[in-house]
N, C-alpha and C positions, 0 to 999 in steps of 0.2 A: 504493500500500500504506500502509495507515494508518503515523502512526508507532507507536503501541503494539504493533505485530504485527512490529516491525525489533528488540524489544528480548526476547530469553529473557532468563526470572525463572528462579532455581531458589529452591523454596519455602526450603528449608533454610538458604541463605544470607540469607534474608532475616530468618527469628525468629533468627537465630543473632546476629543486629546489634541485638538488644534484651535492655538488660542486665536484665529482669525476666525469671522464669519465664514461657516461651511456649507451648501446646502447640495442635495442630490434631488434632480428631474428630470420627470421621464417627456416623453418626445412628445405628449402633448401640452407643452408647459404646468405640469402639475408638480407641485412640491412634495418628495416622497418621504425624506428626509431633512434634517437641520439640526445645527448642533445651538446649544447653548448661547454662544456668540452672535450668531445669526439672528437668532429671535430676540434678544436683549437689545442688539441694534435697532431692530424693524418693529420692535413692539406689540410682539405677536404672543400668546404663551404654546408652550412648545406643544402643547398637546391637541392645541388648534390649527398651527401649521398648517397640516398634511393636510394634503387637497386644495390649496390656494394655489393661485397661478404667481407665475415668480415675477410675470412681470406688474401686478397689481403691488403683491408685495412690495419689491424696491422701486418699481417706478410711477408708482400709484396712477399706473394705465392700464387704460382698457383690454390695450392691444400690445403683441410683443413690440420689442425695443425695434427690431426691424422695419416695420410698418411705421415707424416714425422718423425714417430714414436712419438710424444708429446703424452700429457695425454691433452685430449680435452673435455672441458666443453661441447662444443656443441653438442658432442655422448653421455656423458653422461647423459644427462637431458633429452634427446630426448628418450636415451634406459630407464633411471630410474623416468625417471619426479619426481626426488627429488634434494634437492639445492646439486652443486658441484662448491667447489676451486681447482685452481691451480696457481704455479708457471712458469712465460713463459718469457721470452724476445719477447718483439714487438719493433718495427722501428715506430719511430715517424717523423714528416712530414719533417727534417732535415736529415732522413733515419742516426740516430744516434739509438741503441741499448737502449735502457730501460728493466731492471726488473720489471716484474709487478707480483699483486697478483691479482688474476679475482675470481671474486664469480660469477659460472652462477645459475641463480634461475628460474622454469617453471612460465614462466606467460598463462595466460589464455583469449584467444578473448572472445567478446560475446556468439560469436556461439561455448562454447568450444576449440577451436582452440589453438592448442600448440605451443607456443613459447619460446625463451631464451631470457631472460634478463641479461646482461652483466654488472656488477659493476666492472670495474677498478680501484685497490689501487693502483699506484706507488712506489717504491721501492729506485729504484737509478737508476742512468744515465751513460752513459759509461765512463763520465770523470769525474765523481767522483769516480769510480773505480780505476782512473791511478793515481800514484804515483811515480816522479822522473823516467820519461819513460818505466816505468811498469804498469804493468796493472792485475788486477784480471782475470778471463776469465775461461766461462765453462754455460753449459746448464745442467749439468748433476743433477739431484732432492735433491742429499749431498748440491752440489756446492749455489743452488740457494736458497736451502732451511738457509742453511750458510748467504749468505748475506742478507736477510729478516732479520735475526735475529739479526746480528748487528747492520743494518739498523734501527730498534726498541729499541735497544740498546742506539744507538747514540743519542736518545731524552731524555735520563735522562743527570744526573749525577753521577746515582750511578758509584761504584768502577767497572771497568771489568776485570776477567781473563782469557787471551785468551789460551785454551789448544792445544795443537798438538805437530805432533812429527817433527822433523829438519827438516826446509826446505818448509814447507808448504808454508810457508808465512805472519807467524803472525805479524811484523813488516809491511807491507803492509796491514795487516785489520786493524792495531791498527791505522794507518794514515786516512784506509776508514774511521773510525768511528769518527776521531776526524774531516775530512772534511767534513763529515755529522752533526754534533754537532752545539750548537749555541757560539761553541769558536773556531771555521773554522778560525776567523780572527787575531787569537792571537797562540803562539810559540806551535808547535809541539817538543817536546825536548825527545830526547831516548837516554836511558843510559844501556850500556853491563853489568848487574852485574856478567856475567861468565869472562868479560874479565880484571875487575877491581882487584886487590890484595888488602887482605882484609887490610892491611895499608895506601890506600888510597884512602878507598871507601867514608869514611864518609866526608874526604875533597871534593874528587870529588860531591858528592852529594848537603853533603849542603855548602860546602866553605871552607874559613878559614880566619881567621884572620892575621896580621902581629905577627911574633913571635911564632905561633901556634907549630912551629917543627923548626927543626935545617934546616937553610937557607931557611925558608921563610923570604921575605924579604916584603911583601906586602899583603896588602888583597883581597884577589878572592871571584868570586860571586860563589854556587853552581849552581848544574844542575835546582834543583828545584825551586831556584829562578827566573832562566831562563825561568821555564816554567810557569811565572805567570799570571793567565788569561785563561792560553791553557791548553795544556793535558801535564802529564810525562807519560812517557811509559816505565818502568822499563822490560827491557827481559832477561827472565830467571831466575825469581825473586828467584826461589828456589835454588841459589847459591850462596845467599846471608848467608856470617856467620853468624850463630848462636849467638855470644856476641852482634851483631851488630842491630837484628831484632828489638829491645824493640824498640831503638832509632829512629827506621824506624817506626814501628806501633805510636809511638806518634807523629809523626808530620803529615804520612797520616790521622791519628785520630783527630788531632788538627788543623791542620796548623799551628802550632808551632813547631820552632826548634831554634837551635842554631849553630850559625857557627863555626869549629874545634876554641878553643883558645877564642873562643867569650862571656862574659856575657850577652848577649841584646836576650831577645825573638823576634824572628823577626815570621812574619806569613806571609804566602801564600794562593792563591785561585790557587788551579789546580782539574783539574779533571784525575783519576790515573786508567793507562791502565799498567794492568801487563800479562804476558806471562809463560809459562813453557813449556819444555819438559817430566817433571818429574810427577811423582804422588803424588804431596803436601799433599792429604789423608793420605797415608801410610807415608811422612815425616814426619807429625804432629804424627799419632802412635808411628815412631823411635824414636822420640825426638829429630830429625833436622830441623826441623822445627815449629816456634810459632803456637798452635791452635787459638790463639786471633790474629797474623796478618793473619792468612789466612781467616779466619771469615771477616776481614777488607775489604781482597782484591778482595774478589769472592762474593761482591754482587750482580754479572750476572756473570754465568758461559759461555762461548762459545767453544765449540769446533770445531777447524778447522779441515774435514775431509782429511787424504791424499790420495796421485793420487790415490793408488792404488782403493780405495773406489769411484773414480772416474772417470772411465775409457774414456766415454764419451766423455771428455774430452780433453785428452791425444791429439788426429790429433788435435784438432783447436789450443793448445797449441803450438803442435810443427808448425804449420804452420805461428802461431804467432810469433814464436821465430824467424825463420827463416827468416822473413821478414826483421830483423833486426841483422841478423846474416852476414855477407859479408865472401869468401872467398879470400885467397892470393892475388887472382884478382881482389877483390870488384865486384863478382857477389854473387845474393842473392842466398842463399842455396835452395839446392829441395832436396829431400827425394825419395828414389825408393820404390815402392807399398813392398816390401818385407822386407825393414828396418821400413816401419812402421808398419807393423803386429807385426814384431818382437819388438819394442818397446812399442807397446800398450798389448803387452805382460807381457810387464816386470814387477817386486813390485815397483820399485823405495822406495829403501829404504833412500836415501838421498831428496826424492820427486821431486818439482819442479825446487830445484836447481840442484841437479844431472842431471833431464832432459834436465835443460839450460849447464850444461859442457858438457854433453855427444854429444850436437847437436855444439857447439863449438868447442871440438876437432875433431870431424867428419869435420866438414867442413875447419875447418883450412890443414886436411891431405887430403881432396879429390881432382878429377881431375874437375876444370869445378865449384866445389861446390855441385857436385851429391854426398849426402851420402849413399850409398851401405851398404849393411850389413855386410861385413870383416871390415868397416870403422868402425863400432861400439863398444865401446871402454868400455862395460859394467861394473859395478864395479865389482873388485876381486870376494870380500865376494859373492856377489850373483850368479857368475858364478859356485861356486859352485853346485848349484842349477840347477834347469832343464833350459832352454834356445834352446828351440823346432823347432827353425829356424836356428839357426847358421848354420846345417850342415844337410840338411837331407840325403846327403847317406851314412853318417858313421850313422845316427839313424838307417835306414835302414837295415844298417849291422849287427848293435847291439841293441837290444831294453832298453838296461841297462846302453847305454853311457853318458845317463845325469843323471840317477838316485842319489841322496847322495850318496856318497862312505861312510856314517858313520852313527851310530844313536846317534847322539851326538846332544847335545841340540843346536838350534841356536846362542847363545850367548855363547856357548863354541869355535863354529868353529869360529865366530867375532873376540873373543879374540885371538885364536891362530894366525889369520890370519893376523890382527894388528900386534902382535910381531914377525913373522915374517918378516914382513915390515921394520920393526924398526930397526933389524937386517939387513935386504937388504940394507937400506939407512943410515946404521949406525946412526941411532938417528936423523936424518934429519927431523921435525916434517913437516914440510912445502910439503917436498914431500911425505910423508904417508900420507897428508891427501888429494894432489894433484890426489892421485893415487888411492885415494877408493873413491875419485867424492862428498868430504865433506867438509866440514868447519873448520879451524885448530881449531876455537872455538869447534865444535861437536866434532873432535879429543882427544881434550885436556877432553871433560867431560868423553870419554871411556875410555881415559888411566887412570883417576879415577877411575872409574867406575872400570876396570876388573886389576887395581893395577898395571900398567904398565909405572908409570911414570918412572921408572929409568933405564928403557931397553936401550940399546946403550948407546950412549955421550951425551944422554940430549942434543943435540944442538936443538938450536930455530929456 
């Protein structure tokens, strides 16, 4: 007699010895099995379970996850009878939002008989996503696959650098991850180094002494002292001067620094969350940037996908936004079925904050709070570009009426577009950047960038 046939399994004992949510269904999503963990999540008691469909249970739907366009373990295994993951949001028994990762695997009855075995990893929770009345938000496979990984992230110490381009929201992951962290209970401290001059970064940072410069008159703590215990979150770290990096690489290196004007080694424990919009590869090439701090700083690389990578997204965002959006009247904003075609349309090349101005001044000009599609207030630079809804019977008329008028590179028409602004608002920084649905900080790095700092009056 073989040995495996000297040993009774009972199924129940065995997912009951796995401390993740467990559960076993058979092919026509019926729940056979479930361990402890599983119904403690989904707030079921175990002995009512059995017989419920799996997907009512975590996705409090009618219908499988499939029929609502998801990527579904349970067709998968059924059609390939080989193991399949994915990433899904389920509703747990508080009917609050969780990310999960599901490994479904073929189990097998006695008699042959195919079934899914369901292992549930948890991820995060929807209020560890929110941050100072924001929130992350998105189903879409960039989006979800994004927060697994910092999620993962958020269990070391090592160094992170969070990549994307304006607006995504990296300032918001860098918080996800330190709420996720086992230093959630100590100072989150985030420092602009696009918006600091480089005369008074190294005080801002690490302090100073009394005497340090002409009228100080006292000694200040830096930011990094601030953040001791928790995380620093340096954004936009690649704007950081070049004479300045050495001094930055030896104290994220060390924990040793010294205060502007100070002899005393002083040391820190933080954990260091850094950010870019830039391509620090190619700045370490130019020679703008250290190859030894950036080695320091990207010992997990992340990159935040933007909207446009995510489209999916785009309606439960703006739905999102709107909730907490109020017009003149303090009612809440709605959207007509034709301004949101037309905005899940669009690049959003400023991302999620362009999307959050754009649905602001919408609703600040509409009647009632209905944003209409004349209400849509798209950035300059991109109306350039095709924009398929604004009009269709001048499209109609003309098949070339959105076409580029130029073959000029993208970042040539940017630039020109900019300085004409400049020129409009006679140097008015606040309003060029008001008016292309951007951040004076994002402003300020293009008039670098395309050498337009001295257009107009310079005014601030």
């Amino acid at each position: 007699m073989p040995f495996s046939n000297r040993i009774p399994i009972n199924l129940q004992s065995i997912i009951d010895a796995t401390d993740n949510g467990f559960v076993v269904i058979d092919k026509d999503y019926n729940i056979v099995a479930a361990n402890q963990a599983y119904c403690a999540a989904y707030g079921i008691n175990s002995e009512e379970i059995i017989g419920h469909k799996c997907h009512q249970v975590s996705h409090h739907s009618d219908v499988p996850c499939h029929l609502n366009g998801e990527d579904c373990p349970h067709k998968k295994v059924f059609e390939t009878k080989v193991a399949h993951q994915v990433l899904h949001i389920h509703f747990d028994h508080n009917n609050e939002e969780e990310h999960v990762r599901i490994k479904g695997s073929p189990i097998y009855g006695t008699d042959g008989e195919l079934f899914l075995g369901e292992a549930i990893f948890p991820i995060a929770k929807t209020d560890e996503l929110s941050c100072d009345k924001q929130r992350m938000l998105g189903t879409s496979p960039a989006f979800l696959a994004c927060v697994e990984e910092m999620a993962g992230a958020a269990s070391s110490d090592v160094p992170i650098l969070l990549n994307g381009e304006s607006g995504v929201g990296k300032e918001l992951a860098a918080k996800f991850i330190h709420n996720k962290s086992s230093r959630n209970a100590h100072p989150f401290v985030s420092i602009d180094c696009a918006s600091i001059s480089e005369g008074i970064f190294e005080s801002e940072l690490f302090g100073h002494e009394r005497g340090a410069f002409t009228g100080c008159v006292g000694r200040r703590h830096g930011l990094i002292e601030s953040a001791e215990n928790g995380t620093l979150f340096l954004d936009e770290i690649g704007e950081v001067p070049l004479a300045l990096q050495g001094r930055l690489l030896r104290a994220l290196e060390t924990g040793y620094f010294r205060r502007l004007g100070g002899r005393e080694d002083l040391h820190v424990d933080v954990r260091i969350i850094c950010a870019t919009h830039n391509n620090l590869r190619m700045m370490v090439e130019q020679g703008t940037f250290r190859a030894d701090l950036y080695y320091r700083i990207a010992g997990i690389s992340i990159t935040i996908p933007p909207l446009r990578e995510r489209r999916a997204d785009i309606e439960p965002l703006i739905k999102a936004m709107l909730e907490k959006t109020k017009s003149n009247n303090g009612v809440a904003g709605r959207i007509s079925d034709d301004a949101l075609k037309m905005l899940q349309l669009y690049d959003y090349p400023g991302n999620i904050r362009e999307l959050r101005n754009i649905l602001q001044k919408a609703v600040a000009t509409s009647t009632g709070g209905l944003i209409t599609v004349d209400l849509l207030q798209l950035n300059n630079f991109a109306n350039v570009y095709i924009n398929p809804l604004a009009d269709r019977r001048k499209s109609s008329r003309d098949p070339k009426a959105y076409a580029p008028s130029t073959n000029r590179s993208l970042t040539d028409v940017e630039a020109t577009h900019i300085e004409s602004l400049l020129h409009q608002h006679d140097g008015h920084r606040a309003k060029v950047a008001e008016e292309l649905c951007i951040s004076e900080r994002t402003l300020y790095r293009k008039l670098k960038q395309y050498n337009l700092q001295n257009v107009g009056k310079n005014r601030l």
